[in-house]
C-alpha positions as CSV (number, residue, x, y, z in Angstrom):
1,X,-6.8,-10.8,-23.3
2,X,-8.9,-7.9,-22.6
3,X,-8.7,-7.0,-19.0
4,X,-11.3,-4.6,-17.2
5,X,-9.8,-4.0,-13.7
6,X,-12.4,-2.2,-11.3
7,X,-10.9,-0.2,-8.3
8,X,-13.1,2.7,-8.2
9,X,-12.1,3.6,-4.8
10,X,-8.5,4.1,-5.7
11,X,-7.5,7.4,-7.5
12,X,-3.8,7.2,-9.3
13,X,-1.4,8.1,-9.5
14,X,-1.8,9.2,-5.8
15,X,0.7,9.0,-2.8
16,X,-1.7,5.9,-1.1
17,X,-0.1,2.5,-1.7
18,X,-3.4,1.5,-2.8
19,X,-2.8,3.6,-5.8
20,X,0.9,2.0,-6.1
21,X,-0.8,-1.6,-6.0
22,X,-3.1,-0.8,-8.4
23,X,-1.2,1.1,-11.1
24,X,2.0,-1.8,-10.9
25,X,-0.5,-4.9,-11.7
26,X,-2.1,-3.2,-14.0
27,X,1.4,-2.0,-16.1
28,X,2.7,-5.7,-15.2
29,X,-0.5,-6.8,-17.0
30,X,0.0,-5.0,-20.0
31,X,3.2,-6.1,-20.0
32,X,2.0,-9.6,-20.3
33,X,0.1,-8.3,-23.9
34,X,-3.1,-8.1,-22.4
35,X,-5.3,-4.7,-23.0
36,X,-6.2,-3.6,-19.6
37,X,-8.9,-0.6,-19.1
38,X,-8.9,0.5,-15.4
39,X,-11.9,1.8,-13.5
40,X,-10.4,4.2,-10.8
41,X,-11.4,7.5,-9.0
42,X,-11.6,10.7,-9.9
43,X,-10.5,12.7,-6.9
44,X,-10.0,16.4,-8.2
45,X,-11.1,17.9,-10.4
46,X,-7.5,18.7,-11.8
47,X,-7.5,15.0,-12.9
48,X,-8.2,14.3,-16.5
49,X,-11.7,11.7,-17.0
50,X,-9.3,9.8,-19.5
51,X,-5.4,8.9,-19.9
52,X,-3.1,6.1,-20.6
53,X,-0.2,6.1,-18.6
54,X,2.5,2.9,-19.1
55,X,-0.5,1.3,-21.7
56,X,-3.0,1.0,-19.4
57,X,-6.2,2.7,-20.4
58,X,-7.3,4.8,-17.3
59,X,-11.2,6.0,-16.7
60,X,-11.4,7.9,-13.8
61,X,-15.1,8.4,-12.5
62,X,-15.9,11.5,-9.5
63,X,-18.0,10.9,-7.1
64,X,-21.0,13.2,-7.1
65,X,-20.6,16.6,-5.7
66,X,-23.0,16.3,-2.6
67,X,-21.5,13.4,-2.0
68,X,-17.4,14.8,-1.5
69,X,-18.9,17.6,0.3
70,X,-19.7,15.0,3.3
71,X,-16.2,13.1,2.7
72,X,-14.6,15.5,5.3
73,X,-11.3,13.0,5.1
74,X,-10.9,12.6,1.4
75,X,-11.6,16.6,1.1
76,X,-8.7,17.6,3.2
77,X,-5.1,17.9,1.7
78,X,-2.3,18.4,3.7
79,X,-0.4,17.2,6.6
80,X,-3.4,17.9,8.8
81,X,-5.7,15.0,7.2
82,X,-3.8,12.3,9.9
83,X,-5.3,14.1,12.9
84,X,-9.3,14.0,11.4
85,X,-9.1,10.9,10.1
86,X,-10.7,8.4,13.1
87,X,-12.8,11.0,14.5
88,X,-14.7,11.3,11.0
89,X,-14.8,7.5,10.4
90,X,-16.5,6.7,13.8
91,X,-19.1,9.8,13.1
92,X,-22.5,9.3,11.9
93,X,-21.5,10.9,8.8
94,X,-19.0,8.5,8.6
95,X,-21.1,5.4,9.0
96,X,-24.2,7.5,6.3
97,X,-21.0,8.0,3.8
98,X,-19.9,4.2,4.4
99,X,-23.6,2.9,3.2
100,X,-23.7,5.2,0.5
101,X,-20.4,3.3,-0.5
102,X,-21.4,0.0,-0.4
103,X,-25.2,0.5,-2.5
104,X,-25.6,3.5,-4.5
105,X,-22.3,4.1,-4.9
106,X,-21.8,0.7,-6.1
107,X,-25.1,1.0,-8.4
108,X,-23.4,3.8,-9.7
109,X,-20.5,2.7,-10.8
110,X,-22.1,-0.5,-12.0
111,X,-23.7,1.7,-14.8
112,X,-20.6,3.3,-15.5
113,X,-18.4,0.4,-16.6
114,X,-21.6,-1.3,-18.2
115,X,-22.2,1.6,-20.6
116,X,-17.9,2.0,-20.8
117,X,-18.0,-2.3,-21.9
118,X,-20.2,-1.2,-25.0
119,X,-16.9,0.4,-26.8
120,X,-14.8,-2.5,-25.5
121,X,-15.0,-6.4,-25.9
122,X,-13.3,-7.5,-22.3
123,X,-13.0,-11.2,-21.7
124,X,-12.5,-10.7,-17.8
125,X,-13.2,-8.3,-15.0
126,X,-10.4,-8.1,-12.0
127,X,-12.1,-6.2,-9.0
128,X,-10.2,-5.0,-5.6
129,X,-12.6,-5.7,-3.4
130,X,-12.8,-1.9,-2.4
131,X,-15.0,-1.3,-4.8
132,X,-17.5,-3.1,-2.8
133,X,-19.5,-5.5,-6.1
134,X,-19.7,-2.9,-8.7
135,X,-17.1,-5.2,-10.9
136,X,-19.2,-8.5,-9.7
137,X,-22.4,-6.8,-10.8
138,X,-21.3,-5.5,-14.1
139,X,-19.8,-9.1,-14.7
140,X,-23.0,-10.9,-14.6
141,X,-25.1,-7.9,-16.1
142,X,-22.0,-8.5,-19.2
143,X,-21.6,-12.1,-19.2
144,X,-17.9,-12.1,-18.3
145,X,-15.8,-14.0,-15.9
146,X,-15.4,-12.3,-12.7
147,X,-12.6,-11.7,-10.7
148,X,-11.8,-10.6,-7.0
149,X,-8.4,-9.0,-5.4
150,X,-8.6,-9.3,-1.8
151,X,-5.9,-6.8,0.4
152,X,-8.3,-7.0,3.4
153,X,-11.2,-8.1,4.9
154,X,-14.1,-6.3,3.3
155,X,-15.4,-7.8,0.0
156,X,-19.0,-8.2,0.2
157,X,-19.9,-12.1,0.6
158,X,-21.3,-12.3,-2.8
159,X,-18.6,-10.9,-4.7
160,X,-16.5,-13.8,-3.0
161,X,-19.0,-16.3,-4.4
162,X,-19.3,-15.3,-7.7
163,X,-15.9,-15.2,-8.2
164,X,-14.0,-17.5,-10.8
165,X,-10.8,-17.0,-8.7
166,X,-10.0,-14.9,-4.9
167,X,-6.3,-13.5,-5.4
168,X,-6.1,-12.7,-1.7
169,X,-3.1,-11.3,0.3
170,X,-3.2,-14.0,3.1
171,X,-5.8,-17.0,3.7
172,X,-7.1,-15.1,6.6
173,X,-8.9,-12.5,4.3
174,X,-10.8,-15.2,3.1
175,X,-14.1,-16.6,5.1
176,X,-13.6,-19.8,5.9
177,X,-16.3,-21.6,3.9
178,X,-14.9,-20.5,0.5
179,X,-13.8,-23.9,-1.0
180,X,-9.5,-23.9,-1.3
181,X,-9.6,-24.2,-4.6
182,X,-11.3,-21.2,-5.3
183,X,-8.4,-18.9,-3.5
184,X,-4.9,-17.9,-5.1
185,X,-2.7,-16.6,-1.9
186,X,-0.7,-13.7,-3.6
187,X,1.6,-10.9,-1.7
188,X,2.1,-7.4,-3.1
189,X,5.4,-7.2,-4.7
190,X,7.8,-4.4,-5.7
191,X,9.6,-2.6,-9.2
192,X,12.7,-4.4,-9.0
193,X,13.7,-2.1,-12.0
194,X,12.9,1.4,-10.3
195,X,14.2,0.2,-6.5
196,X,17.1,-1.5,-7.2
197,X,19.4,0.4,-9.3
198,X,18.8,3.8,-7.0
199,X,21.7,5.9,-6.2
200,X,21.7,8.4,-3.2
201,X,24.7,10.6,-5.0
202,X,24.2,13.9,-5.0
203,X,21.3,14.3,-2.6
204,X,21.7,16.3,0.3
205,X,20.6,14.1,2.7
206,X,23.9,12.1,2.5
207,X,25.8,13.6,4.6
208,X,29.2,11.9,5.3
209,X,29.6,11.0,9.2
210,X,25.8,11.0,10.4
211,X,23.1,8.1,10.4
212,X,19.8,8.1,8.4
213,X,16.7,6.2,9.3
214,X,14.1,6.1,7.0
215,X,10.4,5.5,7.3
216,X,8.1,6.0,4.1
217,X,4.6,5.4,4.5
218,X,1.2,6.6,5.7
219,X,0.8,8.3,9.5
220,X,-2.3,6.5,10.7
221,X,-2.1,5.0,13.8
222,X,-1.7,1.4,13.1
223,X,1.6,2.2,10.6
224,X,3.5,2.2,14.4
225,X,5.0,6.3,13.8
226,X,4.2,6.7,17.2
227,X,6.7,4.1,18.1
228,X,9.2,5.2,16.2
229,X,8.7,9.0,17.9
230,X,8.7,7.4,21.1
231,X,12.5,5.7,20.2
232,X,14.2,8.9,18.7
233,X,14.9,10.4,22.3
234,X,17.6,7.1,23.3
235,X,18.7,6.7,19.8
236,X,19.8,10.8,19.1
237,X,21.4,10.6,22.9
238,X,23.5,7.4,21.9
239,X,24.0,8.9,18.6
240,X,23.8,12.0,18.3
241,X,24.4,12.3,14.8
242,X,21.5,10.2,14.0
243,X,18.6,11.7,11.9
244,X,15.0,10.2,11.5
245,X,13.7,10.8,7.4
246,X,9.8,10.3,7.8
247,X,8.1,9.9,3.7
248,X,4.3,10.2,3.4
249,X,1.3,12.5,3.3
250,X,-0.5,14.0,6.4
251,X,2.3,13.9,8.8
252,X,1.4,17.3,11.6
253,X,0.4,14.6,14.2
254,X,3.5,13.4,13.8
255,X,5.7,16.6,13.6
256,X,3.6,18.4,16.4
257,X,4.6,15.0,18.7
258,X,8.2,15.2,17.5
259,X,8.1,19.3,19.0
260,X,6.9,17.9,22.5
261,X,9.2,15.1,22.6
262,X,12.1,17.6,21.5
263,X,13.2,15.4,19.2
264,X,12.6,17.4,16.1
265,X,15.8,18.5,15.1
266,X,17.0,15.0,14.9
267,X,13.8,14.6,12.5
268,X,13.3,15.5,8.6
269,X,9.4,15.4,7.4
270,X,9.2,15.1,3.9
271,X,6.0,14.9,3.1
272,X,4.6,13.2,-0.3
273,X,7.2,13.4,-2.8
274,X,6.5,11.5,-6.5
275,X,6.7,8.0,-6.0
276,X,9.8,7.3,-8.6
277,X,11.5,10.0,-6.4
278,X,10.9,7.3,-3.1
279,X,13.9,4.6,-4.4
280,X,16.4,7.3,-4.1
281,X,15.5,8.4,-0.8
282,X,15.3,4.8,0.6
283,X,19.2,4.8,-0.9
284,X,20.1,7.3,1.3
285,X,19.1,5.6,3.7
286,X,20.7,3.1,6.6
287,X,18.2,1.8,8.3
288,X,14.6,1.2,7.4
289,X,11.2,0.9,9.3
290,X,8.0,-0.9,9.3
291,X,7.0,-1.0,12.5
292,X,3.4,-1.3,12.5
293,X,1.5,-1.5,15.8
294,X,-2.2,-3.1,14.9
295,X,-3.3,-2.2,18.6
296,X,-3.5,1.0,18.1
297,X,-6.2,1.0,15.2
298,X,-10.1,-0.2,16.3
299,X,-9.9,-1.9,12.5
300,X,-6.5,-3.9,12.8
301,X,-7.5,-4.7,16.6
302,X,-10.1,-6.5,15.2
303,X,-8.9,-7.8,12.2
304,X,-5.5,-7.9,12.2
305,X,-2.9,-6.7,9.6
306,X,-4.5,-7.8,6.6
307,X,-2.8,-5.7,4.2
308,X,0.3,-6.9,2.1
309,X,3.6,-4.8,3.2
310,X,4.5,-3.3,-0.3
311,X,6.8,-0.9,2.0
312,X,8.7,-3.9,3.5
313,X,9.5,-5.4,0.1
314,X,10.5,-1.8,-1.5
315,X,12.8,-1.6,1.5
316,X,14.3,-5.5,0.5
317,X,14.8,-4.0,-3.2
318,X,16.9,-1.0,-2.5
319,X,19.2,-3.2,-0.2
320,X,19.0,-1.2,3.0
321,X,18.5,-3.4,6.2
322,X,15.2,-3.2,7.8
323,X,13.4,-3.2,11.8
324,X,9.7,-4.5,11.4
325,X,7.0,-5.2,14.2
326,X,6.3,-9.1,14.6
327,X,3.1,-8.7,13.0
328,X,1.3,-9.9,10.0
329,X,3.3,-11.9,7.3
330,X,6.3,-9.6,8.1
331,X,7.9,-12.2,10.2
332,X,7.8,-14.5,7.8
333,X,9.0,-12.3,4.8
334,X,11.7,-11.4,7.0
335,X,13.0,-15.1,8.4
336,X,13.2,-16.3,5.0
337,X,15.1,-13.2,3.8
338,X,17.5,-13.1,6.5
339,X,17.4,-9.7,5.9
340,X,16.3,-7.2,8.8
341,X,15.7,-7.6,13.1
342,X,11.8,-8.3,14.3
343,X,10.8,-6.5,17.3
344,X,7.1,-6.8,19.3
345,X,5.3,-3.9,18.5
346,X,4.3,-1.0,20.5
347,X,7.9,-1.6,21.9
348,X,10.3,2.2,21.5
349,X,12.5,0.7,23.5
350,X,12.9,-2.7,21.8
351,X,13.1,-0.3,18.7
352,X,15.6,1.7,19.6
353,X,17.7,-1.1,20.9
354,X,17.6,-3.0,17.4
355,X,18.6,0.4,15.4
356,X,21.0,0.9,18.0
357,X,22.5,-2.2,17.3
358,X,22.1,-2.1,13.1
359,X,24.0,1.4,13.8
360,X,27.2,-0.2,15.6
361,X,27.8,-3.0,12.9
362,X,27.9,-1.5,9.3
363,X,29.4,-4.9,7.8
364,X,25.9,-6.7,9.2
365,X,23.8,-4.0,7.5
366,X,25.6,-4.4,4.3
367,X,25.3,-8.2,4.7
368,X,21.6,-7.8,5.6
369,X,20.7,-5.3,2.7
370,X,22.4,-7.7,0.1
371,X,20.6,-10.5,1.1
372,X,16.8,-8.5,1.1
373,X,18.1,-7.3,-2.6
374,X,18.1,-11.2,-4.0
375,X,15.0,-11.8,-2.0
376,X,13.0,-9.1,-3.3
377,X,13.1,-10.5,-6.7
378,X,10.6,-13.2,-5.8
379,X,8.7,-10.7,-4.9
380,X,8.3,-8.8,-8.1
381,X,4.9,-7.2,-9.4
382,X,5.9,-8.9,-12.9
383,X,5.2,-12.5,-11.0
384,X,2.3,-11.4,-9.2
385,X,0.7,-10.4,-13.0
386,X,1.8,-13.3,-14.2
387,X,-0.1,-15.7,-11.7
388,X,-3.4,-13.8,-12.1
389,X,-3.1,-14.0,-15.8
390,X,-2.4,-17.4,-16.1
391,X,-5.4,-18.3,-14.2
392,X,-7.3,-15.9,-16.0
393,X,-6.1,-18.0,-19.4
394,X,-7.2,-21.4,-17.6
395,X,-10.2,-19.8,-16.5
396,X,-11.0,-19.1,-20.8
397,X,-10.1,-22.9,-21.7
């Protein structure tokens, strides 16, 4: 089958899960014999307009010029890009460069992919619904069967009606008058081949007789780093030879908090490191976090966590005991795992407590990280491929 899978808001390889998401399904997809051309961003200019990485066929499209000079958030680089982030989103250049997003942007890209289809013969389009229609336009303007990956909330209302099938991360992304046949429920999932089989020998950060905690992921304000910060001060005073390994882009909120809080020598900041560097890190690593705080983000307040927690499964593969926030489809995940301790979120001191405890019994950790290692293989990015291709097939018949 010939796949065209439209994220045009997602650039990869980057450091955003997004990008992870996108560039797994789409190998997975490949590896299932299909030909899959993906529609993704072009976010500097560094970044080649064509490539094939892992067989999938990548055409990466800029946005115009005028346009990334008013994207203040996607023009910064560096750990300071955290820190601007909400107070450009709720700007009225913000809300201008939003619309622009969803219609001419959408128009644009539309075009794009319509004049890309006339050197390919595709027999589907899969669109994340980030790219707000532009693979539901092309579809009907082609004559193909359409489509529609749902992590959140925000697919226009007629890309969800148009759609042969909605692979969506939980029912609740869904609106309610979409008929239940029309929606596939599907998680993220994880490389069981690159997380698994990771070894922390050699690395530095293994030092014998101290305590790592690892967090990997993004520092906005509903991924819950402020909790963590806000735990470090009882956890290095019980154990002092405790260290905190934060993973991820745009961390200086973070770091300046972790100088006031004068926890920062008990803290390691990474930063974004390749992602096939990540499974060695998490081995290093004792404990792991996801403790995400929804109240502290207008958009999850509202909403909810929506998103699919690839970090939670990538901490299950490398066999490393996790402490998650009750929140989203973590619980759940968890429960049925047997695998890490739930706290509310928001909660340092319920946070510190459960690491606390993780820290005192190494033979419950071990137990803990064996069990989330035969768990994560149900979570595998090869099975989510496989169920969107096999209704893709049905969808031909």
């Amino acid at each position: 089958m010939r796949i065209c899978y439209v994220a045009s808001d997602v650039s990869v390889p980057h450091v955003r899960g997004a990008s992870t998401h996108v560039m797994e399904l789409a190998a997975e997809l490949v590896g299932l014999g299909n030909i899959v051309d993906l529609v993704s961003r072009r976010s500097s200019k560094s970044q080649i307009t064509k490539e094939s990485i892992r067989g999938v066929r990548i055409h990466r499209f800029s946005r115009p010029s005028i346009v990334e000079r008013f994207s203040t958030y996607d023009r910064l680089s560096g750990p300071q890009r955290t820190s601007v982030y909400s107070s450009v989103r709720g700007s009225i250049l913000g809300k201008v460069y939003s619309v622009y997003l969803r219609s001419i942007d959408v128009l644009r890209i539309t075009a794009k992919i319509v004049l890309l289809a006339r050197d390919r013969k595709w027999d589907v389009i899969l669109e994340r619904e980030t790219s707000w229609g532009a693979g539901a336009l092309a579809a009907k303007l082609l004559g193909l069967k359409y489509y529609l990956e749902m992590v959140g909330p925000v697919a226009s209302p007629l890309c969800v009606r148009w759609a042969e099938k909605v692979f969506a991360n939980t029912r609740g992304v869904v609106g309610e008058d979409l008929p239940a046949d029309t929606i596939v429920v599907l998680s993220a999932g994880v490389n069981i081949r690159l997380f698994s089989g990771a070894s922390c020998s050699g690395n530095s950060l293994a030092i014998p007789g101290s305590y790592l905690v690892g967090y990997f992921g993004g520092f906005l304000e509903f991924h819950g780093v402020g909790t963590i910060l806000g735990c470090m001060g009882r956890v290095t005073r019980e154990t002092p030879e405790t260290r905190f390994l934060f993973v991820g882009p745009y961390y200086a909120d973070a770091l300046n908090s972790a100088e006031c809080l004068g926890t920062v020598d008990h803290a390691i900041f990474l930063g974004a490191v390749p992602y096939d560097s990540i499974p060695g890190l998490m081995a290093c690593c004792d404990i792991l976090l996801a403790p995400y705080n929804p109240s502290a983000s207008e958009l999850t307040r509202t909403r909810g966590l929506f998103g699919s927690p690839i970090k939670v499964f990538e901490s299950m593969a490398s066999g490393r005991p996790i402490v998650a926030t009750c929140v989203g489809t973590v619980p759940e995940i968890l429960h049925e795992a047997r695998c890490g301790v739930l706290v509310p979120p928001d909660s340092p001191q319920e946070l510190a407590e459960a690491i606390l405890g993780l820290l005192g019994h190494p033979k419950c950790r071990k137990k803990m990280g064996k069990r989330g290692q035969i768990s994560a293989k149900r979570y595998t990015w090869s099975s989510v491929a496989e169920r969107i291709h096999r209704h893709m097939v049905q969808g031909m018949m």
